[in-house]
KOLDOKE-825941 format. One line per field, with one value per residue (C-alpha): residue number from 1; x, y negated, z negated. Coordinates in Angstrom, 1 decimal, m for minus. Layout:
<pts>
n <- c(NUM  ...)
xx <- c(X  ...)
yy <- c(Y  ...)
zz <- c(Z  ...)
</pts>
This chain:
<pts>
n <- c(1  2  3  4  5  6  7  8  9  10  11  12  13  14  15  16  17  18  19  20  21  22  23  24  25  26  27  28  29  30  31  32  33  34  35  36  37  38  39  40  41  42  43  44  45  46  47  48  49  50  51  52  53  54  55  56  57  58  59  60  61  62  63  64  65  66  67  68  69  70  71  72  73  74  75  76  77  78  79  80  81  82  83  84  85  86  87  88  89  90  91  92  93  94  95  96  97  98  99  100  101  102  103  104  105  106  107  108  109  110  111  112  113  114  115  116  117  118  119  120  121  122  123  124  125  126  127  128  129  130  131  132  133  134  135  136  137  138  139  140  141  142  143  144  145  146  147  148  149  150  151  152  153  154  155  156  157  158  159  160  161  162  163  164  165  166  167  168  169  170  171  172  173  174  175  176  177  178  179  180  181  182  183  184  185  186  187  188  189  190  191  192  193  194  195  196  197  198  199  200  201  202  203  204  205  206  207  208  209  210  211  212  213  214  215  216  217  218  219  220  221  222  223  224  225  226  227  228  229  230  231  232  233  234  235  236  237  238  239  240  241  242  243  244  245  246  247  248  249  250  251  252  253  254  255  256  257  258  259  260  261  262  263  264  265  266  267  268  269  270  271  272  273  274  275  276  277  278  279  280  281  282  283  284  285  286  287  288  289  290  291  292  293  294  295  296  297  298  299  300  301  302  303  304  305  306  307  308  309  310  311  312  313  314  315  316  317  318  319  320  321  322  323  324  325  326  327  328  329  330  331  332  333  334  335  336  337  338  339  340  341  342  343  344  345  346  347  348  349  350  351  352  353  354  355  356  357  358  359  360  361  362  363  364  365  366  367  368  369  370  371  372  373  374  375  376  377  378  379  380  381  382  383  384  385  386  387  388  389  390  391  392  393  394  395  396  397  398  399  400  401  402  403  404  405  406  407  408  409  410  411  412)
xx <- c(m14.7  m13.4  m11.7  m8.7  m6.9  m7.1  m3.9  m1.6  m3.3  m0.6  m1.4  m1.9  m5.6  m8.0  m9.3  m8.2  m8.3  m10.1  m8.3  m7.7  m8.0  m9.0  m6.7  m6.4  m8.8  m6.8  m3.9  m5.2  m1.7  m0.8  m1.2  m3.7  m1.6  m2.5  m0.4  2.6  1.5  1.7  5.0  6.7  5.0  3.7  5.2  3.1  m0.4  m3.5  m6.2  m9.9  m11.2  m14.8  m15.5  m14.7  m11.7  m8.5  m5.2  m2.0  m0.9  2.4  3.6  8.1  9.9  12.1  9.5  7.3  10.5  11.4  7.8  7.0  9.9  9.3  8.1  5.8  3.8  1.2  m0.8  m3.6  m6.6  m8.8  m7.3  m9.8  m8.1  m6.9  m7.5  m10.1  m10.2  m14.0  m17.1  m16.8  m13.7  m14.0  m16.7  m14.6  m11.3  m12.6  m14.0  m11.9  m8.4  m5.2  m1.2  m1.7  m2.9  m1.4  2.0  4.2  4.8  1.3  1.9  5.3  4.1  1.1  3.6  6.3  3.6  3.5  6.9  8.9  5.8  6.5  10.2  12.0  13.7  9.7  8.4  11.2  10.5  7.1  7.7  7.6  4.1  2.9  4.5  2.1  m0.7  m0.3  0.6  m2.5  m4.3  m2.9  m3.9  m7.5  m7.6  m6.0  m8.1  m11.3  m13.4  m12.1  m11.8  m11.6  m11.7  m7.9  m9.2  m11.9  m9.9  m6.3  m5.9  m7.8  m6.9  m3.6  m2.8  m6.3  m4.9  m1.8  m3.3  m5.6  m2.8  m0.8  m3.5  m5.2  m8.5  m10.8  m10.8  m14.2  m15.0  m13.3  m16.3  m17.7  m14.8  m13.7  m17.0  m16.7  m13.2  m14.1  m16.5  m14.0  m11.4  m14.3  m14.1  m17.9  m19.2  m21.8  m20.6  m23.4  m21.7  m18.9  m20.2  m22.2  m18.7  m16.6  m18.7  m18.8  m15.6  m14.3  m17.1  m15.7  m12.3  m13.4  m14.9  m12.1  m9.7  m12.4  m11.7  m7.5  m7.8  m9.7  m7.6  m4.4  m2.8  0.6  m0.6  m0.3  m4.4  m3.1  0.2  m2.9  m4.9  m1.8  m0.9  m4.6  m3.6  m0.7  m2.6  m1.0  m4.0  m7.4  m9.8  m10.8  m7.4  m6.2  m9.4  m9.1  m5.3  m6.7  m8.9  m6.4  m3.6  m6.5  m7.6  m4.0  m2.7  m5.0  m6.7  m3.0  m1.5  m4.2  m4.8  m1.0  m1.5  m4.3  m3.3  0.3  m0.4  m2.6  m0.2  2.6  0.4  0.2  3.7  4.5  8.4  8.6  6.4  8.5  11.9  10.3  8.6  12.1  13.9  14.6  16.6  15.2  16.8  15.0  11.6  12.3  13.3  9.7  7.8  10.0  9.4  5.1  5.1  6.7  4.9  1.2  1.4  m2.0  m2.3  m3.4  m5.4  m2.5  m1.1  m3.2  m1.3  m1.7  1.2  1.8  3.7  4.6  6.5  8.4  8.8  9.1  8.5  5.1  4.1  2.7  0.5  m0.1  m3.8  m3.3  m4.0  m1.8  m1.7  1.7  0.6  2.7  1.5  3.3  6.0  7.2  7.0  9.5  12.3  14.9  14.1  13.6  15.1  12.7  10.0  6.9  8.2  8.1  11.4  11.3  15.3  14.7  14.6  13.9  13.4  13.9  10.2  7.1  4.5  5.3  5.5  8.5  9.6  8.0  4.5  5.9  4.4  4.7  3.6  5.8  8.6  5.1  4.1  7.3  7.3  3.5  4.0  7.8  6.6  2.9  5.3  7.9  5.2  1.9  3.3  5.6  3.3  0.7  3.0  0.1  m1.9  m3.8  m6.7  m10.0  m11.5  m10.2  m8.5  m11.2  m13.8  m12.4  m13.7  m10.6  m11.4  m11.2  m13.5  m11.2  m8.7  m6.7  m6.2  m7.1  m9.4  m12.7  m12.5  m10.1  m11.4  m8.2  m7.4  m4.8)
yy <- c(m37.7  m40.5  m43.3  m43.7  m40.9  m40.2  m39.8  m36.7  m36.6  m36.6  m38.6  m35.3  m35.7  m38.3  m35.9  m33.0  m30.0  m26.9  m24.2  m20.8  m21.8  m19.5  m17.8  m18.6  m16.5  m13.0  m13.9  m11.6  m11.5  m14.6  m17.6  m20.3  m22.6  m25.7  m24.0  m24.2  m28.1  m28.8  m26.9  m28.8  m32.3  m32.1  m29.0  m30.7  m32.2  m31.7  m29.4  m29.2  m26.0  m24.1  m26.5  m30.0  m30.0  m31.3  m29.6  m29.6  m26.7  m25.9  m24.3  m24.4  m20.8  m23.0  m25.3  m22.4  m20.2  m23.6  m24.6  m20.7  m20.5  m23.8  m23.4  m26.7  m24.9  m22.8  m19.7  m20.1  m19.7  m21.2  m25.1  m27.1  m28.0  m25.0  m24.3  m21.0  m19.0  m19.1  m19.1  m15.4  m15.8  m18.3  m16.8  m13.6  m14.9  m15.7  m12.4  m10.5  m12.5  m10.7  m11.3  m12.2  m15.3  m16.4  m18.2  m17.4  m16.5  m14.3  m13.6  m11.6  m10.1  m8.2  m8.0  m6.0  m3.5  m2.5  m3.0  0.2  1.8  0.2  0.7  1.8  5.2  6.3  5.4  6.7  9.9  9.4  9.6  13.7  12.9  11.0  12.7  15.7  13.2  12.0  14.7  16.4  13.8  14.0  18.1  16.5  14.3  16.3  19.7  17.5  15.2  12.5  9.6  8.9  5.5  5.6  3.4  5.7  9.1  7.8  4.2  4.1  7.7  7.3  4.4  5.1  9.0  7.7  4.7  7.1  9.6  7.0  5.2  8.7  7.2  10.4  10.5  11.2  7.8  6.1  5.3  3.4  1.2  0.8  m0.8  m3.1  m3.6  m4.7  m7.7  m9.2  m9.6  m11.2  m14.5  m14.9  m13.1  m14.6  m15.5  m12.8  m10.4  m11.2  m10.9  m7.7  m6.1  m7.3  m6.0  m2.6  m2.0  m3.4  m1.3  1.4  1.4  0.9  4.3  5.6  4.1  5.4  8.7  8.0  7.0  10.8  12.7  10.7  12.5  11.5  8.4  4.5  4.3  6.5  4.2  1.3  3.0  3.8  0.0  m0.3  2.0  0.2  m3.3  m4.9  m5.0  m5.1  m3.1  m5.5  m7.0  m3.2  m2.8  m6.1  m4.8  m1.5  m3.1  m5.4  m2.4  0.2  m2.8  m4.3  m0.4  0.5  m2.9  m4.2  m1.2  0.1  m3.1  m2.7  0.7  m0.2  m3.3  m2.3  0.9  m1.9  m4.2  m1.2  0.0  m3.6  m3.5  0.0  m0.8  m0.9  1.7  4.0  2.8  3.6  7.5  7.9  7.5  9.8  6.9  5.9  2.7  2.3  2.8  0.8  m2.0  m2.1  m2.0  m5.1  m6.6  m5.5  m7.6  m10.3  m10.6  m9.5  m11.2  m9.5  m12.0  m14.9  m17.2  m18.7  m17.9  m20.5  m22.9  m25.6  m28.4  m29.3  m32.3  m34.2  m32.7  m34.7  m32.9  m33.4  m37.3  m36.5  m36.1  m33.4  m35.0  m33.3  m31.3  m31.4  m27.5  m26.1  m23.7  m21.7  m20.9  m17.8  m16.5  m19.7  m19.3  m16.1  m17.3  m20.3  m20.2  m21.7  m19.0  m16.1  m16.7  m15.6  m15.5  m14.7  m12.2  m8.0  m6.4  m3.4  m3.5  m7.3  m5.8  m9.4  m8.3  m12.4  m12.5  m14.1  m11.6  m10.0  m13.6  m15.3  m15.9  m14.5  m13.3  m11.7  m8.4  m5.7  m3.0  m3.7  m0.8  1.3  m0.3  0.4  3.8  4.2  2.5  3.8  7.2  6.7  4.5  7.7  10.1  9.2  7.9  11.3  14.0  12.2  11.1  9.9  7.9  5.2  2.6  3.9  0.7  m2.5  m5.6  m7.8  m5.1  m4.7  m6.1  m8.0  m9.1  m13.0  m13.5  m11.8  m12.4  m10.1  m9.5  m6.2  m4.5  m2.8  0.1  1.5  4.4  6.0  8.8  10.6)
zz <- c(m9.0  m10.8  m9.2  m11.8  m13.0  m16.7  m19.0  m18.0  m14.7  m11.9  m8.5  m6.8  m8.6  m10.0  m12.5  m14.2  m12.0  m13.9  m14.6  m14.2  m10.9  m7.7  m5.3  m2.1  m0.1  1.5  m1.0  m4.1  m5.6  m5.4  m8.1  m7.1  m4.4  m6.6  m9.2  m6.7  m6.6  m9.7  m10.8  m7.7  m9.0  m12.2  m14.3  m17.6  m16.6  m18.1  m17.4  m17.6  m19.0  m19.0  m22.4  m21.1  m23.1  m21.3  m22.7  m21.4  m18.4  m18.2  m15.5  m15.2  m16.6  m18.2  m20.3  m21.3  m22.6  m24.4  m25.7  m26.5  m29.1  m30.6  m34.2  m33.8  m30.6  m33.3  m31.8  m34.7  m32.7  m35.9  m35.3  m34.1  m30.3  m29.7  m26.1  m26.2  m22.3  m22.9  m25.2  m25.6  m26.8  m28.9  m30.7  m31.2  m32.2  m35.9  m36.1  m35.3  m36.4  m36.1  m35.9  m32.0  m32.9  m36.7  m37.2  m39.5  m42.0  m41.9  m38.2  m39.9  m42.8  m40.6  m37.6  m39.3  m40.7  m37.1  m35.3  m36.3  m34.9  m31.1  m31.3  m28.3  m29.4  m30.9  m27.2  m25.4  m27.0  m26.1  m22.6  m21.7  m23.7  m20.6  m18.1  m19.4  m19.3  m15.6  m14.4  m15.5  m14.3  m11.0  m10.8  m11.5  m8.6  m6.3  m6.5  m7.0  m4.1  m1.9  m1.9  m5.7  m8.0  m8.7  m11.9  m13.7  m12.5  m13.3  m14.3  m17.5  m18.9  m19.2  m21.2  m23.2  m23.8  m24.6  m27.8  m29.3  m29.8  m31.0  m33.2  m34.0  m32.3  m30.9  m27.2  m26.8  m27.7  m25.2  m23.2  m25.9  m26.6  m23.3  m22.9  m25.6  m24.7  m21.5  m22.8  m25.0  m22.0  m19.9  m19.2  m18.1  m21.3  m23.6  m27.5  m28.2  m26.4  m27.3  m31.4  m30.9  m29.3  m32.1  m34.4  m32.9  m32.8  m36.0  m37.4  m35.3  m36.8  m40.1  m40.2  m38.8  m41.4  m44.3  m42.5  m42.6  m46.4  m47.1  m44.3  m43.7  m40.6  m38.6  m37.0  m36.6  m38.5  m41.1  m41.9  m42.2  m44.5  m46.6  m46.6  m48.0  m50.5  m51.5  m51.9  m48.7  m46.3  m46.6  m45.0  m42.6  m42.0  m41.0  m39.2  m36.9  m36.4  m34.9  m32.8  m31.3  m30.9  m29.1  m26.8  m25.5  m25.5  m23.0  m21.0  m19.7  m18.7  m16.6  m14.9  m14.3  m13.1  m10.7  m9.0  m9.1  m6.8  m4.7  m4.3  m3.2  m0.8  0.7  1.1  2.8  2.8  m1.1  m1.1  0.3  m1.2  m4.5  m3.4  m1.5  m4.7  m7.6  m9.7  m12.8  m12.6  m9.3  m11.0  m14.4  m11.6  m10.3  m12.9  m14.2  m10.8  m10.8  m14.1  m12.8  m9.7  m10.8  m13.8  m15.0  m18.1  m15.8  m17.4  m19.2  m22.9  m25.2  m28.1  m29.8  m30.6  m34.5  m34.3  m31.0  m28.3  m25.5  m22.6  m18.4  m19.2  m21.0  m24.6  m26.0  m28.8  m32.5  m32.3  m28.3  m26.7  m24.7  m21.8  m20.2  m17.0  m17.3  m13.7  m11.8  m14.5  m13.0  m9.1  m10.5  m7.6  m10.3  m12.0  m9.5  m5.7  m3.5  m5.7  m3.2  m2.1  m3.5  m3.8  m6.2  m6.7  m8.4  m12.2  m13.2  m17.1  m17.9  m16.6  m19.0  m18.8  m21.9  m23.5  m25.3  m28.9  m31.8  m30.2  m27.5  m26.8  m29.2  m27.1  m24.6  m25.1  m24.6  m21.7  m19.8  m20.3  m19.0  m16.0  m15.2  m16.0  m13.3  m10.6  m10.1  m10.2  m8.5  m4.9  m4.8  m5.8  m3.5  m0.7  1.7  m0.8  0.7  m0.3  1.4  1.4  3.0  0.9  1.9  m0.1  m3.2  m6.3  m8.0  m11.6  m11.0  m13.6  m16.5  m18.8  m17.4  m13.7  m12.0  m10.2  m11.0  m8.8  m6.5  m3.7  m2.6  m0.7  0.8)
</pts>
């Protein structure tokens, strides 16, 4: 370590502590406690990523809601500080560039193409859809073996069922972009990984697209290939759009699904206010709470600043990266009282894990539906579910970009 801390470096450390940073061992829900540390001392201090580089971590609900909707905070992953989660991703991000990480006004232009298509009345209608779905999968589980990976036998299908209906992506594939899927959300993946699953599945959709322009059919890939049609997107542009849409419509929400039936099961007394109730507004209230306190997106939403930014008695220089620790964000006690602690009735809907300002999720309407849908359903029609394997045994994904698990034996 070095003897004199370096610029943005708060007395707590002589260096820039590296971030994401790890739990605390038996605490597997919980943000790292350093985070707690720094949002109490230092809400703005830098960081020292996988790279060397040193951006700046946020970690206060109110600064990142601030910073997030700031027009000189730019989510264009192609400037040359911005603050990549890792080389795989960094050697993705080109290749495969989409809306998620453009500013306006081409973030708009290729955002709006998609928004009516994520609206809440087309999801809402959506939703006897994937009541079918988990349901069915449900009937699966329960007339087959025990105990069962909740993630392979229930988890993944749903949301993956629910995007390639949507997107009209064939089913049968899904064990092929899963897997690819699955590399580009991993933070320890090689750039060649990451390159040779890029390619894949931009390759992927591009077929499918070619099929959409010969045999347009009622869904999202068809409304692309017609915008191809029309001269507003090119091939690739609609292909990298697909790519992005199938991997956030199925990798978050089943993450969500998993680890949010983990973390109820943990907590036996929200567990059974939840089964015990047939309110809606009881189940759309935990999920909003799950978000908040899972926060599955947790190695931190990644900008860069465009001009200088005062803030917290630091400065944000031009070119600088930035980091909203969006994980700490949500545990904020000005923000939510109490904010350790699991209570399903919270509905906290002011929560960051969908993002803030003009990136903010648009698959979120979808995402609400899923999970309201799977929280009202599974713990009722399988009253005695229970993890089959101890905390201590199961393998969390630390080393993603999303936080989950990778299996999860239950039975009942």
């Amino acid at each position: 370590m070095s003897t004199t801390a370096e610029p943005g470096t708060h007395a707590l450390f002589t260096e820039a502590p590296g971030y994401p940073m790890t739990r605390a061992t038996g605490c597997p829900f919980d943000p790292s406690p350093t985070l707690h540390d720094l949002q109490t001392a230092a809400p703005v201090s830098r960081v020292r990523l996988w790279d060397g580089s040193t951006p700046w971590l946020v970690t206060r609900y109110e600064d990142m809601r601030a910073l997030l909707a700031d027009p000189r905070i730019s989510a264009d992953a192609t400037l040359p500080h911005y603050p990549h989660p890792g080389a795989a991703q960094k050697e993705s991000r080109p290749l495969l560039r989409s809306f998620l990480t453009m500013d306006d006004p081409e973030h708009a232009r290729l955002r709006r193409m998609v928004t009516s298509a994520f609206s809440i009345k087309r999801m809402e209608a959506l939703r006897p859809t994937v009541q079918k779905i988990v349901d069915g999968l449900i009937d699966t589980m329960l007339a087959g073996p025990k105990p069962v990976d909740l993630v392979q036998a229930f988890a993944l299908p749903v949301p993956s069922l629910v995007i390639c209906a949507l997107l009209g992506v064939p089913y049968a594939d899904h064990e092929s972009f899963q897997s690819d899927s699955q590399v580009l959300v991993k933070g320890t993946a090689t750039p060649e990984e990451a390159r040779e699953a890029t390619q894949r599945l931009v390759a992927y959709l591009e077929r499918l697209i070619d099929d959409k322009l010969a045999r347009p059919a009622d869904d999202l890939l068809s409304a692309l290939a017609e915008r191809i049609r029309a001269g507003e997107l090119s091939r690739r542009e609609a292909a990298n759009m697909g790519v992005l849409l199938l991997i956030a419509g199925h990798e978050t929400t089943a993450n969500m699904i998993a680890l949010g039936t983990l973390a109820l099961l943990q907590h036996p007394g929200q567990l059974a206010r939840l089964r015990g109730s047939d309110d809606p507004k009881l189940a759309a209230s935990a999920v909003e709470e799950l978000l908040r306190y899972l926060t599955i997106v947790h190695n931190g939403r990644r900008r860069v600043a465009r001009e200088d930014i005062a803030i917290d008695g630091v400065t944000i220089r031009a070119g600088e990266g930035v980091v909203f620790a969006a994980e700490i964000g949500n545990r904020d006690p000005d923000a939510f009282p109490e904010p350790d602690r699991l209570d399903v009735a919270r509905n906290p809907r002011h929560h960051l894990t969908f993002g803030f300002g003009v990136h903010q999720c648009l698959g979120q309407p979808l995402a609400r539906v899923e999970l309201q849908v799977v929280y009202s359903t599974l713990y009722r029609r399988i009253p005695t579910l229970r993890a089959a394997v101890g905390l201590d045994e199961t393998p969390f994904k630390h080393d993603g970009l999303i936080f989950g698990v990778y299996e999860l034996p239950v039975t009942w």
